[in-house]
Backbone bond lengths (Angstrom), bond angles and torsions (degrees), N, CA, C in turn:
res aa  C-N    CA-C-N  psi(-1)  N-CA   C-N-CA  omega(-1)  CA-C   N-CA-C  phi
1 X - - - 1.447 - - 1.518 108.91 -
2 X 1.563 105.46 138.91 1.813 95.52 -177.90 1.405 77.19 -104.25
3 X 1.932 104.49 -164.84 1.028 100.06 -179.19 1.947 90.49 -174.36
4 X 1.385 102.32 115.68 1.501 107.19 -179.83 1.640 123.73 -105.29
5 X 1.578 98.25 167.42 2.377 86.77 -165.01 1.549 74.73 -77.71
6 X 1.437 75.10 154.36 1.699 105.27 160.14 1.217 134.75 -120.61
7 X 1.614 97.82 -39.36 2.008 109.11 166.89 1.448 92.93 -143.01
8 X 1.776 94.94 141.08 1.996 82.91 147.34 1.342 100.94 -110.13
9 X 1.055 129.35 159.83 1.575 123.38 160.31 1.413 115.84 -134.34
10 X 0.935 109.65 144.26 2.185 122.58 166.68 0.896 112.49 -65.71
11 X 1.641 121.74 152.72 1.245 113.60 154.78 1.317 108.32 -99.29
12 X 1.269 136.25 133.87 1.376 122.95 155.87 1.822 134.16 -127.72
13 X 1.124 112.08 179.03 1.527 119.73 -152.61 1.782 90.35 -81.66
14 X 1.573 113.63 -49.16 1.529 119.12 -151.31 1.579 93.09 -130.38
15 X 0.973 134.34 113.05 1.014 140.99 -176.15 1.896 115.25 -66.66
16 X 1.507 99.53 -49.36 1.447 110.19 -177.18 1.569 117.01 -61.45
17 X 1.657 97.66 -42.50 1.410 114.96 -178.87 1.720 117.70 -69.42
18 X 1.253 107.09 -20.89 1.542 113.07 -176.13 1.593 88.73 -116.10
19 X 1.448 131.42 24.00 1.339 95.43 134.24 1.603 124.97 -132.76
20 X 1.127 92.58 8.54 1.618 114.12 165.61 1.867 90.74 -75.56
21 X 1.106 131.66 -69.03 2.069 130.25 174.60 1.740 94.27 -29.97
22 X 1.174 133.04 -54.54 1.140 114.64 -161.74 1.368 127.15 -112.14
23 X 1.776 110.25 16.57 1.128 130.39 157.96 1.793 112.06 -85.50
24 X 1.300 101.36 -2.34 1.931 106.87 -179.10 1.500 99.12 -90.35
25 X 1.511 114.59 -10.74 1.440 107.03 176.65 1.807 110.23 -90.56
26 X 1.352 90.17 -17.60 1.861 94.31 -164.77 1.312 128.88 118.24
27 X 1.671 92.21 -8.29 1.483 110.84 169.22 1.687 119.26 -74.40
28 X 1.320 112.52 87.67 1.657 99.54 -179.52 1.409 120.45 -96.87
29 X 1.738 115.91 175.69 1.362 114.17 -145.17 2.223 89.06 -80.24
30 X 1.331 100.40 164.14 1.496 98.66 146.26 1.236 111.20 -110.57
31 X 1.328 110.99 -152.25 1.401 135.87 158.65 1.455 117.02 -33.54
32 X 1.385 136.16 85.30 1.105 136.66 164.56 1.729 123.05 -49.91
33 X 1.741 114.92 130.92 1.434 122.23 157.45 1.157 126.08 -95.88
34 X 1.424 145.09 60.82 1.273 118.40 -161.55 1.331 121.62 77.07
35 X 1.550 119.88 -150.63 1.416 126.38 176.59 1.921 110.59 -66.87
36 X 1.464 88.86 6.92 1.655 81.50 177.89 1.522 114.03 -124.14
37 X 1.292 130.09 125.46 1.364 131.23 -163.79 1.957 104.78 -116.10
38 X 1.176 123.94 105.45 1.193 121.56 164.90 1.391 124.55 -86.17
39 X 1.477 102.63 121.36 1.497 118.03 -172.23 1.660 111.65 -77.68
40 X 1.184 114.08 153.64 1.771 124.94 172.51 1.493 121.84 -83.21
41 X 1.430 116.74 72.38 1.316 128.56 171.82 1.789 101.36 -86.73
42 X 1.539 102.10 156.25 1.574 134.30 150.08 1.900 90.97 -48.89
43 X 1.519 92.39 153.76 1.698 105.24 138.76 1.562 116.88 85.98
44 X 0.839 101.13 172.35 1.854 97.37 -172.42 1.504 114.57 -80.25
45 X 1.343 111.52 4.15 1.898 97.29 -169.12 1.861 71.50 -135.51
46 X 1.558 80.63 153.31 1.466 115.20 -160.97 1.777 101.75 -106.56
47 X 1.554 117.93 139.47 1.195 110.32 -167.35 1.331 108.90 -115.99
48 X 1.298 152.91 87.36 1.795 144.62 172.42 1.488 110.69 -92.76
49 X 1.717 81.73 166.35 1.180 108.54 -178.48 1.184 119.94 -102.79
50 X 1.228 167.38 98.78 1.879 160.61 -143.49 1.332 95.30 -104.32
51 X 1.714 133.19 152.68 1.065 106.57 155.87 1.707 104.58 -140.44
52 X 1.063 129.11 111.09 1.210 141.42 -169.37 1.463 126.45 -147.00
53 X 1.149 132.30 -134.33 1.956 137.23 164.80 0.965 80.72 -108.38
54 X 1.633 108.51 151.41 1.336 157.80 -173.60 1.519 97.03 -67.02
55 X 1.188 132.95 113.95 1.547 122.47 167.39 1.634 114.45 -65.54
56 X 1.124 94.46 147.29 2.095 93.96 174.35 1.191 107.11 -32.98
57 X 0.756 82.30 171.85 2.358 92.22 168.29 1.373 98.45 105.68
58 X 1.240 101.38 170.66 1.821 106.90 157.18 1.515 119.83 -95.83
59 X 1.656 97.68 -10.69 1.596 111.89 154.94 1.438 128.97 -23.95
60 X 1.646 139.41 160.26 1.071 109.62 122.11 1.361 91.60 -149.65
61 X 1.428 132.60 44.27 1.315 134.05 171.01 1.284 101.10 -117.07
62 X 1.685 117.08 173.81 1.291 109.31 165.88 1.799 92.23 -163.64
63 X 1.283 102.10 151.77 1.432 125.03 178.96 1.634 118.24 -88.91
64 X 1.030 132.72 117.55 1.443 127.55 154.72 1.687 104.85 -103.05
65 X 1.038 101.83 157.93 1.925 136.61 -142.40 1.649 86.54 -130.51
66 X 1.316 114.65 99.95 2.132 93.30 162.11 1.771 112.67 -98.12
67 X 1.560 85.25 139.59 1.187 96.49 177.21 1.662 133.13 -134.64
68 X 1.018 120.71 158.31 1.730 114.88 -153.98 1.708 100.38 -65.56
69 X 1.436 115.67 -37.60 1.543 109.14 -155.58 1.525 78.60 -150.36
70 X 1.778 112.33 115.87 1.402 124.08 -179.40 1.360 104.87 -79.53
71 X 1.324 131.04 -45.22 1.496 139.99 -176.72 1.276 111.82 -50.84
72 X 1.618 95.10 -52.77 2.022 105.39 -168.69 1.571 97.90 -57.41
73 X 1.483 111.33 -41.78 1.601 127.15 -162.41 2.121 91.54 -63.18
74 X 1.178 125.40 -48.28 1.302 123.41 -163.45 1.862 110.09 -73.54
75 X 1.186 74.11 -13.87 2.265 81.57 -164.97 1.392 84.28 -88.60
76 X 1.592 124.20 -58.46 0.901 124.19 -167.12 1.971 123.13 -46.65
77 X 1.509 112.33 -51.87 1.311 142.87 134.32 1.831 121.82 -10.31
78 X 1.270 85.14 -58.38 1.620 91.13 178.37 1.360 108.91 -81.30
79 X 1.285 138.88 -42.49 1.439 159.35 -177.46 1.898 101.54 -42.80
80 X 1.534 97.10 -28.30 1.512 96.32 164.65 1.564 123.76 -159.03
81 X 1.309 75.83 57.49 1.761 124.66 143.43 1.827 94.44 74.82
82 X 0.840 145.10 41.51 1.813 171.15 176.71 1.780 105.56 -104.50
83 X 1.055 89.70 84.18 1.607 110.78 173.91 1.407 118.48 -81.55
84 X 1.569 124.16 128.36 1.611 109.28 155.21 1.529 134.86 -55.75
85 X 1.544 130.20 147.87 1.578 95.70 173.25 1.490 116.86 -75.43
86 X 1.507 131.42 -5.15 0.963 114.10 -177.66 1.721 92.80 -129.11
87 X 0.953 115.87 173.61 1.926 115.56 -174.05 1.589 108.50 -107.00
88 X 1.537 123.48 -9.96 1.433 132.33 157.83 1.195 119.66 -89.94
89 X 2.000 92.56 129.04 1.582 92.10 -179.12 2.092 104.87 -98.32
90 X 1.451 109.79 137.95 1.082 120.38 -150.13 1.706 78.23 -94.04
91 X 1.314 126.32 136.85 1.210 175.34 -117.03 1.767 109.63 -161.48
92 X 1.097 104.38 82.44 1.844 107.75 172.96 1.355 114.81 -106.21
93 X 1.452 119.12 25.16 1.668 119.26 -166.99 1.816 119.54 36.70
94 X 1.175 98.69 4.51 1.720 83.87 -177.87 1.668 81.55 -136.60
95 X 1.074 140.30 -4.35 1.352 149.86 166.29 1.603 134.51 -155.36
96 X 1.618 131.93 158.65 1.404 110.94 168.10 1.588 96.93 -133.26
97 X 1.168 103.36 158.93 1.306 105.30 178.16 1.667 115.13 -154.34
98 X 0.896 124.55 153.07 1.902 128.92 145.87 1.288 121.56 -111.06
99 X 1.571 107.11 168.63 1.336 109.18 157.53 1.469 164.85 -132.36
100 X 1.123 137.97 143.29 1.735 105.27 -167.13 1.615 95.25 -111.83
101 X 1.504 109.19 166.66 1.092 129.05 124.49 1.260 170.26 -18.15
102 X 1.310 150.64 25.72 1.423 133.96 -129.62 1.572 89.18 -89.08
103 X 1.032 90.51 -178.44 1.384 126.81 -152.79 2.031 112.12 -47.16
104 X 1.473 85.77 -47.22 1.377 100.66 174.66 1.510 113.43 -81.75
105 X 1.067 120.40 -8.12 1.657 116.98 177.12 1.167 101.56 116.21
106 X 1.230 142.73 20.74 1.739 139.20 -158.38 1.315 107.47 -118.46
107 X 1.005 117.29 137.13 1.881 143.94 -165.58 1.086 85.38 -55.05
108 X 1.415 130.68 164.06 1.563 151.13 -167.40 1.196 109.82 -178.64
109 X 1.408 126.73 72.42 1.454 112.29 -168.84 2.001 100.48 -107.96
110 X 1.228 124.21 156.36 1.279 137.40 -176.58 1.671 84.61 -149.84
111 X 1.719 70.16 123.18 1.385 107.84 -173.63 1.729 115.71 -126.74
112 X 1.289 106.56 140.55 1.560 104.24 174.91 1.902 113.15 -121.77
113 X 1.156 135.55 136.97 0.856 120.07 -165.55 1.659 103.79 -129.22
């Protein structure tokens, strides 16, 4: 299985305020979802903004992975011993995804779209 980025996203505290900070670079907003704001980058991987509490970790980024068949990807995953942290796959109609962990505490999401 290969496996290419698909989003990175931030987490952040203020949503408005961190995207006015990263519109001073040239980064402007798109199409807003909710607590999730996707920014207008170049290039094949997609850049957002989250805006919520800080997840544990010393993290506060996280990676999604796209992949053709999310299910096959989770059985497959578990088969050697790679658990989600949560056992629901979250459903956004324009994507689904779960997530893991690595090692250090860092978002791992595999996503199918």
């Amino acid at each position: 299985m290969s496996f290419s980025v698909d989003t990175v996203f931030v987490w952040v505290t203020d949503l408005d305020r961190s995207v006015q900070w990263y519109s001073s670079f040239g980064i402007e907003a798109g199409p807003g979802y909710g607590d999730w704001q996707p920014m207008v980058v170049d290039g094949n991987v997609s850049f957002a903004l989250h805006q919520g509490e800080r997840p544990d970790g010393p993290s506060t980024g996280g990676t999604a992975f796209l992949v053709p068949n999310l299910e096959a990807e989770i059985a497959r995953l578990a088969n050697v011993d790679v658990h989600p942290v949560d056992a629901e796959i979250t459903d956004t109609g324009v994507s689904k995804f779960t997530t893991y962990r690595d090692p250090d505490g860092n978002d791992v999401q595999l996503l199918e779209r």
